[in-house]
C-alpha positions as CSV (number, residue, x, y, z in Angstrom):
1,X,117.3,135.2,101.2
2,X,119.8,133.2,103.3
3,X,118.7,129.8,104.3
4,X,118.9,128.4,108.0
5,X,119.7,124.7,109.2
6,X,115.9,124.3,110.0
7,X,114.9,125.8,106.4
8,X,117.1,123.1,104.4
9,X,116.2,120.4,107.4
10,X,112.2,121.7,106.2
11,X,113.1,120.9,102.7
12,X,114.8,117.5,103.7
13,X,111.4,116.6,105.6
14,X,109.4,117.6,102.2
15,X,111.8,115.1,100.4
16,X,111.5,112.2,103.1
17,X,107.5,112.5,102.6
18,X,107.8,111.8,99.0
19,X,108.8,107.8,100.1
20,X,105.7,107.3,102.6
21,X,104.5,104.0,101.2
22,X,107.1,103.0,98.8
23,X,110.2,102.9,101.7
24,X,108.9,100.1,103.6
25,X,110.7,97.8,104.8
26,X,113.0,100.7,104.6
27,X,113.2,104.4,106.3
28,X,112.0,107.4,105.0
29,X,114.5,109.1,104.3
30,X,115.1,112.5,102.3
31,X,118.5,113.9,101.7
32,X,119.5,117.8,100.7
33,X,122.4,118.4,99.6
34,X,123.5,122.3,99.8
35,X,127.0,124.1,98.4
36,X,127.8,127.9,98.7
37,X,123.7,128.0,99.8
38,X,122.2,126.5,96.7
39,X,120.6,123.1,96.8
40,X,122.1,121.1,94.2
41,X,121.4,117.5,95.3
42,X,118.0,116.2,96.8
43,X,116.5,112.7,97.2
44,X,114.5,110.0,98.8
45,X,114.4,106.7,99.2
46,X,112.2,104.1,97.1
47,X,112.7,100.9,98.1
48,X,112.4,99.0,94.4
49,X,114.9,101.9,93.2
50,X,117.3,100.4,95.9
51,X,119.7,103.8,96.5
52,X,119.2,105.2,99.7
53,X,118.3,109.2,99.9
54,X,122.3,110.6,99.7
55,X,122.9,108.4,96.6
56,X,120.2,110.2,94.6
57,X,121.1,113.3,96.0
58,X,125.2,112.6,95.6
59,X,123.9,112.3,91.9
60,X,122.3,114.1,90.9
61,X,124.8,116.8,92.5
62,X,127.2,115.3,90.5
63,X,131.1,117.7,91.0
64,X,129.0,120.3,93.4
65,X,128.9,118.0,95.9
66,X,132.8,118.6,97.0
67,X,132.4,120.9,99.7
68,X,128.7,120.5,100.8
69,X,126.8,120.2,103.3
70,X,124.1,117.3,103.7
71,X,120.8,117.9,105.3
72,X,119.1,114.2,106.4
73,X,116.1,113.0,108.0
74,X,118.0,109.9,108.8
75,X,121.5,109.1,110.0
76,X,123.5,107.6,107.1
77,X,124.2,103.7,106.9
78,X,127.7,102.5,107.7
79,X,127.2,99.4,106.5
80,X,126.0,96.8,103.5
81,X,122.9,95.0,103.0
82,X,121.1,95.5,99.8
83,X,123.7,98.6,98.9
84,X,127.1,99.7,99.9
85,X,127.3,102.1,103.3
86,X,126.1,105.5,102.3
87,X,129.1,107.1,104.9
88,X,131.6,105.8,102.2
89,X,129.6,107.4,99.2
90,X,129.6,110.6,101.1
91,X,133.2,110.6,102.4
92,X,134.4,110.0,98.9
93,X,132.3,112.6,97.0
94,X,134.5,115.3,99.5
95,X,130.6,115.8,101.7
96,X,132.3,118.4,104.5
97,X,129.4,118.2,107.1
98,X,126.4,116.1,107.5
99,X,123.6,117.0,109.9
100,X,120.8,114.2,110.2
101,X,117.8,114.7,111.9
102,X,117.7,111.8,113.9
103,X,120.1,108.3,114.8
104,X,119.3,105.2,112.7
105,X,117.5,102.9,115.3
106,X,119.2,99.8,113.4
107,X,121.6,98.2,115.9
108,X,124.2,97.7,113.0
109,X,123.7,101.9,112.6
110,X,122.9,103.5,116.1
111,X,125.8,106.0,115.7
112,X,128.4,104.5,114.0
113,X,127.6,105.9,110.7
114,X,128.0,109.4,112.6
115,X,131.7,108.4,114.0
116,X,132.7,107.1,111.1
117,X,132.3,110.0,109.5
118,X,133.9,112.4,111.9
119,X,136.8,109.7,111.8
120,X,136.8,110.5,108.0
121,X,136.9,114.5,108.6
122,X,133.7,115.1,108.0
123,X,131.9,117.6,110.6
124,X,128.9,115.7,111.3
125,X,126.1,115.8,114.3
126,X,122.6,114.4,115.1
127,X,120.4,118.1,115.2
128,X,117.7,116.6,118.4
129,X,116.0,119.7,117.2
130,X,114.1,117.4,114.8
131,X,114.2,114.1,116.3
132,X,110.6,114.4,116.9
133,X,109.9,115.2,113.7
134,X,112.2,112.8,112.4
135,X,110.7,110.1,114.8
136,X,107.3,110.3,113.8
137,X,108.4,110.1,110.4
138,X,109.6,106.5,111.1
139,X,107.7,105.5,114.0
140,X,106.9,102.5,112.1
141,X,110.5,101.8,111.3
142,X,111.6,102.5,114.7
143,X,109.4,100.7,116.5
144,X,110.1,97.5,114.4
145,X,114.0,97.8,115.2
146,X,113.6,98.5,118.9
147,X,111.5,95.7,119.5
148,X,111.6,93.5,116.9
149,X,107.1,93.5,116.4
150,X,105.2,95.6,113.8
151,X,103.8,98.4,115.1
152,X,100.2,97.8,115.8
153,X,97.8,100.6,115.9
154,X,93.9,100.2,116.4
155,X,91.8,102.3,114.7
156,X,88.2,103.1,115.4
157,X,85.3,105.2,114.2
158,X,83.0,105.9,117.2
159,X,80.3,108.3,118.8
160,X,80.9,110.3,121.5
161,X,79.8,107.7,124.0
162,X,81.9,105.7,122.8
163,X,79.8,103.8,120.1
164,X,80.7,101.8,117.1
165,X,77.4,100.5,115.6
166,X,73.9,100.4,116.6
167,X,71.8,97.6,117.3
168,X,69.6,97.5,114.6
169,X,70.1,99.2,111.0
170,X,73.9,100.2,110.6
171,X,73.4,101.8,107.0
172,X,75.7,104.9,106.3
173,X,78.8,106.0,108.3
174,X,79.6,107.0,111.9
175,X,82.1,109.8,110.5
176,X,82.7,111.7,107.8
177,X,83.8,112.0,104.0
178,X,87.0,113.8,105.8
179,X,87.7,111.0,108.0
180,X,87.1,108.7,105.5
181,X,90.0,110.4,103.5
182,X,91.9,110.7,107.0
183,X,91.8,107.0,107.4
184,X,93.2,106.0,103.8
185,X,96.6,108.0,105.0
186,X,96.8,105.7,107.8
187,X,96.4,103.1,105.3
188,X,98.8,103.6,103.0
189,X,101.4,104.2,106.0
190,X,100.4,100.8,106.7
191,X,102.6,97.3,105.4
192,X,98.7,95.6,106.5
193,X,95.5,96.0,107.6
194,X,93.4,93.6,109.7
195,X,89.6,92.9,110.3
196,X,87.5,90.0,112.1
197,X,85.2,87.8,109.9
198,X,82.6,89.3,111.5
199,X,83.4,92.8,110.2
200,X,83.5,91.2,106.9
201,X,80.6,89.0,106.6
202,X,78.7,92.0,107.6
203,X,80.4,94.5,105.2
204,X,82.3,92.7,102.6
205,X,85.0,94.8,103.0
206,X,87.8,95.1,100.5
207,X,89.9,96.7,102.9
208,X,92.1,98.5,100.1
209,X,94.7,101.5,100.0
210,X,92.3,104.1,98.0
211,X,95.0,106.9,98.0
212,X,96.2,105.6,94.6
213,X,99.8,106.6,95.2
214,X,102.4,103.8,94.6
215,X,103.7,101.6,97.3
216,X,106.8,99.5,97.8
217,X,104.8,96.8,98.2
218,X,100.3,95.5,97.5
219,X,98.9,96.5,101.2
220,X,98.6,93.3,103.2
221,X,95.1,91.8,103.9
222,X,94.3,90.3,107.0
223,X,91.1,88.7,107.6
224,X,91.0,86.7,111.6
225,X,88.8,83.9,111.0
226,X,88.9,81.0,113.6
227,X,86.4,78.5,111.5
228,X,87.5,79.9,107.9
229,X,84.1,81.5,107.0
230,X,85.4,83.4,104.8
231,X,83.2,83.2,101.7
232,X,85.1,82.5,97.8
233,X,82.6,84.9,96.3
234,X,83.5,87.8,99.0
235,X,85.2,90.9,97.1
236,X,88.4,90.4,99.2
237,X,88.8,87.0,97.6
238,X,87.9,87.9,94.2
239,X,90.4,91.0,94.4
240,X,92.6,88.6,95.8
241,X,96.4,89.2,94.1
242,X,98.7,87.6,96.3
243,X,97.7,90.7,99.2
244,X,95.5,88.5,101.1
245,X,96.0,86.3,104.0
246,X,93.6,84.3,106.4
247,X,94.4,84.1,110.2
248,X,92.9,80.7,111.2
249,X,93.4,77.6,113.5
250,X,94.3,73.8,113.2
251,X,91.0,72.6,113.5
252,X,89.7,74.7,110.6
253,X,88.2,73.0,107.8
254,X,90.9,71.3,105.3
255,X,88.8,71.3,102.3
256,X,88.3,75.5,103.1
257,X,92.1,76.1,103.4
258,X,93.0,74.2,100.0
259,X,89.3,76.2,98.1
260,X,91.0,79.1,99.5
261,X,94.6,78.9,98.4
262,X,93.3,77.9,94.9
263,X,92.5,81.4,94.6
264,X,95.7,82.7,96.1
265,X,94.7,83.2,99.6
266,X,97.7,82.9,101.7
267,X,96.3,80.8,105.4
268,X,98.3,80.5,108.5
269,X,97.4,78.9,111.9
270,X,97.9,80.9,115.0
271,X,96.2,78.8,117.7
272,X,95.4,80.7,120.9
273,X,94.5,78.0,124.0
274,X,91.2,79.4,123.9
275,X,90.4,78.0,120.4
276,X,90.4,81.1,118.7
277,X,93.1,83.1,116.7
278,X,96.1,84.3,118.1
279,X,97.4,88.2,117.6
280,X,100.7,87.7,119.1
281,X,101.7,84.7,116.7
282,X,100.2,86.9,113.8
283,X,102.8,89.7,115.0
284,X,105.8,87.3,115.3
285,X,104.9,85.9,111.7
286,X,104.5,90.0,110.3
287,X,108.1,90.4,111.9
288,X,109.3,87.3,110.1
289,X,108.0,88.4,107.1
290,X,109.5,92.2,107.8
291,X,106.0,94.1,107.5
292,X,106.5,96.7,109.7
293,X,102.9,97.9,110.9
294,X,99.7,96.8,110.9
295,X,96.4,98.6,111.5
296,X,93.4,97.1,113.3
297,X,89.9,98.3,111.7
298,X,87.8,95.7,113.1
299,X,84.6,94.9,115.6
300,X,84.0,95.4,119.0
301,X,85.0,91.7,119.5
302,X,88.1,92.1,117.3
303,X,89.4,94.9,119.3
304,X,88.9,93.9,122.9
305,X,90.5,90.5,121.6
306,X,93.9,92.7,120.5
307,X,93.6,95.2,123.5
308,X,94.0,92.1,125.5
309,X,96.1,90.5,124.2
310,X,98.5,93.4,124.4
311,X,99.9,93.4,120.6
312,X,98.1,97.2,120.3
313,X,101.1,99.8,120.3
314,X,98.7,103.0,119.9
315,X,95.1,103.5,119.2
316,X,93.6,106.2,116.3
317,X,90.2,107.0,117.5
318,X,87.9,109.0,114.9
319,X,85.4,110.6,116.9
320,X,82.3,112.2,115.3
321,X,79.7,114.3,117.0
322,X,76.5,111.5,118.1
323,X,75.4,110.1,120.9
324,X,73.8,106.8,120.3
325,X,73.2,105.6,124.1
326,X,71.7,102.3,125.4
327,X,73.0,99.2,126.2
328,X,72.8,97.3,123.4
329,X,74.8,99.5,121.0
330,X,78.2,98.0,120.3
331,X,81.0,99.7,122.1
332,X,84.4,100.2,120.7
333,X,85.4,97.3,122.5
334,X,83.4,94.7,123.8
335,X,84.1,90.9,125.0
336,X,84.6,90.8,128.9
337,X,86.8,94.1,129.8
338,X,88.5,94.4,132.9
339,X,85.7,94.3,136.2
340,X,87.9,96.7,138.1
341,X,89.0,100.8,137.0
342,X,92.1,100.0,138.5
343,X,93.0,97.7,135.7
344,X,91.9,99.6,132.9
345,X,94.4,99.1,129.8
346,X,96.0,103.0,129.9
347,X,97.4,105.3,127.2
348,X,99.8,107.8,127.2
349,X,101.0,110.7,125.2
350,X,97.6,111.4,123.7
351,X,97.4,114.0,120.7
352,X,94.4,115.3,119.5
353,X,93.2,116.1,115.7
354,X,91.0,118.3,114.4
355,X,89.5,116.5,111.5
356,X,86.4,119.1,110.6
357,X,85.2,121.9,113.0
358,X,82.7,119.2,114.2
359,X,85.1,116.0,114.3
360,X,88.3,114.8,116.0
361,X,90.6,111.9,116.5
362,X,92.2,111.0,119.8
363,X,95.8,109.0,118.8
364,X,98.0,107.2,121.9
365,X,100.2,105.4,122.5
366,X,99.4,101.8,125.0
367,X,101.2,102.6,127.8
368,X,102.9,98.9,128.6
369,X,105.2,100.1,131.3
């Protein structure tokens, strides 16, 4: 059977997949190399392994890759950071065409690795056939290189009426098993994961990547707590190894910071001027630290707090098929809200998701224009 672009670009994708969770800080990236229309090179990049995608595809193609063609999610790197510029490798291994899927974000990339390579002879192009694809691929990735934050996504479980938790017994879940599983993909996409003390004292959350598949790096923690509540015998502290960090203030208790760092707690202040934590100087000190997302599973408190405060990129709300009504049930997000519909915080490019025949999720992106 003869192959087409978008069958090998297909295979390229499957490849990229293979790195979700162990790329980070990195793309995801998957390389196919093709000669005389047999595959003899594929790859993706790990980020502990260090080669990019074309490296472990240039060798494990070894000879055969003289005179192919390379299928990428990703548009090669032209320069050097932690390895030497992939459009080199492939220029010198006689590559004849290159078709990447979409143009590397990174300002020291954004094209160049394209033109050099057509400077070099090699027939190369950017296929905006599968930039989508491509894009979603490394939303995360893109996002961070565009503007320079982790991308923030809120994630909810709710009723139909928009309901997180009742007033009075909360045992059991809103959604189910399926979500459940749903929501652990979102979590191992994610560099960290946030919740209110609140959410925890209530729960005693761990707050863990249950996929079990490997990541580049332990899934970061994130616990906002103003006062430093937190209690040492919680399960997050006594699962604590080196993947937990406390978002505090300056006026929380001394004695509580140094009990907690004992046990390898990391604790940062991020004062907001209205005493409580702050969720932009959380996302500057992500960017310093080059996490590139973080998720938001907290309270109805938590998440007004970050709607507001306009650090949430894109919402993920799991919908299940209940009504729970009255007035004291918590809603997704609580605090004040806006007093007029005119300034309602607004979405756009909304997808649905069929979870189970009875359930759905509703992702989109804040609209901050």
């Amino acid at each position: 059977m003869n192959m087409t672009t978008a069958d090998y670009m297909r295979l390229a994708f499957e490849e990229a997949r293979l790195g979700i969770g162990v790329s980070s800080p990195n793309p995801t990236v998957g390389a196919i190399l093709v000669r005389d229309g047999r595959v003899v090179g594929r790859g993706h990049h790990v980020y502990q392994d260090r080669k990019h995608a074309e490296i472990v595809a240039l060798e494990q193609a070894g000879g055969e890759a003289n005179g192919a063609t390379l299928y990428i999610t990703f548009e090669p790197c032209c320069h050097t950071g932690r390895t030497g510029p992939c459009t080199r490798a492939l220029i010198d291994a006689g590559v004849v065409r290159v078709i990447a899927a979409m143009q590397d974000p990174n300002p020291l990339v954004s094209g160049k690795g394209i033109a050099e390579l057509r400077a070099a002879g090699v027939e190369a192009s950017v296929d905006e056939s599968f930039t989508r694809t491509a894009e979603k691929l490394n939303e995360e990735f893109a996002h961070f290189m565009r503007t320079g934050r982790p991308l923030v996504t809120l994630k909810a479980a709710l009723t139909l009426d928009g309901k997180i938790a009742a007033p009075e017994d909360n045992s059991g879940w809103i959604t189910s098993a399926q979500a459940r599983l749903h929501v652990q993909e979102l979590r191992h996409r994610s560099d960290a994961i946030a919740t209110g003390i609140g959410t925890l004292l209530a729960d005693d959350c761990l707050l863990t990547d249950r996929t079990a598949r490997p990541r580049s790096r332990p899934l970061l923690r994130i616990v906002m707590d103003s006062h430093l509540r937190i209690p040492l015998h919680s399960r997050m502290v006594e699962t604590c190894h080196n993947d937990v960090l406390v978002v505090t203030t300056s006026l929380a208790p001394a004695d509580r910071k140094t009990a907690l760092e004992a046990r390898g707690v990391r604790v940062i202040a991020c004062d907001h001027p209205n005493g409580r934590t702050d969720f932009r100087k959380l996302s500057d000190w992500l960017a310093k630290e080059r996490y590139l997302s973080m998720m938001i599973e907290g309270g109805s408190k938590l998440n007004w707090s970050a709607l507001e405060s306009g650090v949430v990129d894109k919402i993920f709300f799991y919908y299940a098929p209940k009504i729970l009504g009255g007035m004291t049930s918590l809603p997704v997000a609580g605090g004040t809200g806006r007093l007029r519909r005119s300034d309602a915080i607004r979405f756009r490019d909304v997808q649905l998701h069929q979870i189970t025949p009875a359930e759905f999720a509703v992702e989109a992106w804040h609209d901050k224009g």
